[in-house]
C-alpha positions in Angstrom: 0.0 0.0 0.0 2.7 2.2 0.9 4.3 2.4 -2.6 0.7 3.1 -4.1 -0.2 6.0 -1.8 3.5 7.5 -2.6 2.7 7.2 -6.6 -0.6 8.5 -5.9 1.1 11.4 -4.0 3.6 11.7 -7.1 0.8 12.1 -9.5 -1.3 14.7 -7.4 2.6 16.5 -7.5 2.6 16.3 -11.3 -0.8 17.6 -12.1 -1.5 20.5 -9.6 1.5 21.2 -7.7 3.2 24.0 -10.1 7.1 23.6 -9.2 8.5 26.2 -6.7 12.6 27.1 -7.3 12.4 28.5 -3.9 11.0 25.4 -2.6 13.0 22.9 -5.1 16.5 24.7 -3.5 15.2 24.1 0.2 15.0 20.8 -0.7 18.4 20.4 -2.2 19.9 22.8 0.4 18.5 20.3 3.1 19.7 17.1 1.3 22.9 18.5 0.6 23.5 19.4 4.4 22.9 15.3 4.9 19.0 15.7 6.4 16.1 13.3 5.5 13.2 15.1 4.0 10.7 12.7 5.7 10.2 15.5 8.5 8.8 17.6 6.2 5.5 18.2 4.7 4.3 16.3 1.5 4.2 19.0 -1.3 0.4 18.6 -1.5 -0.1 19.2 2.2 1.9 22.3 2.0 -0.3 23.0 -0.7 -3.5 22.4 1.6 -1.9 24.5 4.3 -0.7 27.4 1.7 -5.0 27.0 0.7 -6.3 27.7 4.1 -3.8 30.8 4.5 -5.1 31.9 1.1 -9.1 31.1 1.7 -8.9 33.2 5.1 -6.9 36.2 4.2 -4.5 35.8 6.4 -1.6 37.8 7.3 0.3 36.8 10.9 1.2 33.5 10.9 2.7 31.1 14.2 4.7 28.1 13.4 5.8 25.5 15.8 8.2 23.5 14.9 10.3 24.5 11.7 13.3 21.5 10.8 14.2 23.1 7.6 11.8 25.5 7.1 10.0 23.5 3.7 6.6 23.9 5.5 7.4 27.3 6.6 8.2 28.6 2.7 4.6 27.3 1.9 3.0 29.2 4.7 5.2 32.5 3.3 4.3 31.7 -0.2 0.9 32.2 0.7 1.3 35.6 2.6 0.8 39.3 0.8 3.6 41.8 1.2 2.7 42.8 4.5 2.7 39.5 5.7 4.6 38.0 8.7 5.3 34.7 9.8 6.9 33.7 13.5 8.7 30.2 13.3 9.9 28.7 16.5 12.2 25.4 16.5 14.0 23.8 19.4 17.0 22.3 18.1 20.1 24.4 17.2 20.8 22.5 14.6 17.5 22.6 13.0 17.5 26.1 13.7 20.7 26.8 12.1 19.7 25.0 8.7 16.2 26.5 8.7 18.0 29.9 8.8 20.4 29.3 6.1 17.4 28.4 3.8 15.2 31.4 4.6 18.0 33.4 4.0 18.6 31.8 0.3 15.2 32.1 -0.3 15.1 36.1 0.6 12.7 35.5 2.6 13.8 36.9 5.6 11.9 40.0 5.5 8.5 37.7 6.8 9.8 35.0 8.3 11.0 35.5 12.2 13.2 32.3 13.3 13.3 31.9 17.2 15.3 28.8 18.6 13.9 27.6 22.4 11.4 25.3 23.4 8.3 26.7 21.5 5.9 26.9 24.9 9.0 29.1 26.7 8.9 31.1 23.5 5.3 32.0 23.1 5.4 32.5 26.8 8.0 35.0 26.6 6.4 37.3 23.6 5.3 40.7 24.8 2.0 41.1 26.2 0.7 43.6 23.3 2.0 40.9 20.2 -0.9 41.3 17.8 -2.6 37.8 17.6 -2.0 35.2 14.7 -4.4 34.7 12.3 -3.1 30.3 11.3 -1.3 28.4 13.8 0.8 25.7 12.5 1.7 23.0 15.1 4.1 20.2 13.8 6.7 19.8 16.8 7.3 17.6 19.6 4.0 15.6 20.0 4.4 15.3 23.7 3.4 19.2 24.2 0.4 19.7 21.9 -2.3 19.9 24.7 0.3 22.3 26.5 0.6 23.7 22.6 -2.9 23.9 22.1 -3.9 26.1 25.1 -0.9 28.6 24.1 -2.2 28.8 20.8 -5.6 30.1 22.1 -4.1 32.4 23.8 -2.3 34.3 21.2 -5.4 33.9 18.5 -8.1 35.8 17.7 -11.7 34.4 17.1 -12.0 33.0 13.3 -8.1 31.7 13.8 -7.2 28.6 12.3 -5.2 26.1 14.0 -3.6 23.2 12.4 -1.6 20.4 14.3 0.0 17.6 12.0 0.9 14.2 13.0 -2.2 13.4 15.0 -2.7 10.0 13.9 0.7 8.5 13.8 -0.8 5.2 11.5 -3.4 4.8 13.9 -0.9 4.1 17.1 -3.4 6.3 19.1 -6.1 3.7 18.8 -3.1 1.1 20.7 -3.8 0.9 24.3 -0.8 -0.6 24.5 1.6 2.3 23.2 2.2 4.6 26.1 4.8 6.4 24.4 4.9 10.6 25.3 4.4 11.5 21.6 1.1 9.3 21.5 -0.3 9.7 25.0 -0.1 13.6 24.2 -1.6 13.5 20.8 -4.3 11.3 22.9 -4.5 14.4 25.5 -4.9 16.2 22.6 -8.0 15.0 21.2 -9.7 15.2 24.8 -8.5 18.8 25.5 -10.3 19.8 21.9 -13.4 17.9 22.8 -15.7 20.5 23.7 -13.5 22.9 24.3 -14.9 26.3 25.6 -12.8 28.3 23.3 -13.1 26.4 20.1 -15.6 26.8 17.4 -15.6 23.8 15.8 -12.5 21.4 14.9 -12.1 17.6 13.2 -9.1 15.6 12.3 -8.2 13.6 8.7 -6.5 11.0 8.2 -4.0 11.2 5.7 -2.1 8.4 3.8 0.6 9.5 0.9 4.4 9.7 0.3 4.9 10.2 4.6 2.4 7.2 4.9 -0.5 7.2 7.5 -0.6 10.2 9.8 -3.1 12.6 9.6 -4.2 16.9 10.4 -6.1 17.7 13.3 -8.0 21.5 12.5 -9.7 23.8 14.8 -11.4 27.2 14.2 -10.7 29.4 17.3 -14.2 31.0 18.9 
């Protein structure tokens, strides 16, 4: 199945994906500094994500968890001029590469790159930051509740929130996996249940080139 949802993936790419030199050179950039690209988005779910910035207008973008910074170029690709996008990763290394890649792709001018644990970060921005208008969350899956509830609190109501990963081929349904990234995805889904400050939300699953995982999506209230 695996090799079917990847050519599937592959001819999505060909037909509807235009190619991107500023996203073809993060990808060689990245290779070329000896990282996999499997922590990345799929070019079709960057697509989705550069959709949703596009459908709602928006203009302040938060992004936890950056790697290389591929997702991140999507979500600036989507922006106007005026746009601005805050990117927060947690390893230096990481950090370091994602910089060197924004900076080759001139995209600087947008895109903020802060290095620290995401929650410390958010935690730390001053108390009159304007709120962001999408909400990427793609980073350590042990802190998304924690994630989630920081997210609120630097949104506005009509705020999109994505958080990627959130079915991990279907290891949340394993009541024996007690691993941290899976018990908090698990937390996750109870914490949105409900929730007081959400709108509405759902989840997909997703299968494709980065195999079974899926997007969980919430609209703030």
């Amino acid at each position: 199945m695996q090799q079917m949802w990847t050519d599937i993936d592959a001819y999505i790419e060909s037909h509807l994906i235009l190619e991107d030199p500023i996203l073809i050179q993060t990808l060689k950039h990245t290779d070329e500094r000896g990282y996999p690209d499997h922590l990345a988005v799929a070019p079709n779910q960057g697509m989705l994500l550069q959709m949703l910035i596009q459908m709602n207008q928006c203009k302040r973008v938060l992004e936890l968890g950056t790697f290389a910074a591929y997702s991140t170029m999507w979500l600036a690709r989507a922006l106007p001029q005026d746009g601005y996008i805050l990117t927060i990763e947690g390893r230096d290394t990481h950090a370091t590469l994602a910089q060197e890649n924004i900076n080759n792709a001139q995209l600087s001018q947008i895109i903020e790159l802060k290095c620290g644990r995401a929650a410390d970060v958010i935690r730390d921005l001053p108390s009159d930051t304007e709120a962001f208008d999408f909400i990427f969350i793609d980073a350590d899956k042990q802190s998304y509740p924690e994630y989630l509830e920081l997210s609120l609190n630097v949104s506005h109501s009509g705020t999109i929130i994505v958080l990627d990963n959130v079915i991990r081929a279907g290891e949340i349904l394993n009541s024996e996996n007690h691993k941290p990234s899976i018990e908090g995805i698990r937390e996750m889904f109870v914490a949105m249940q409900n929730h007081p400050r959400i709108l509405s939300c759902t989840a997909l699953q997703t299968v494709g080139s980065k195999g079974h995982d899926g997007f969980a999506i919430a609209i703030v209230k």
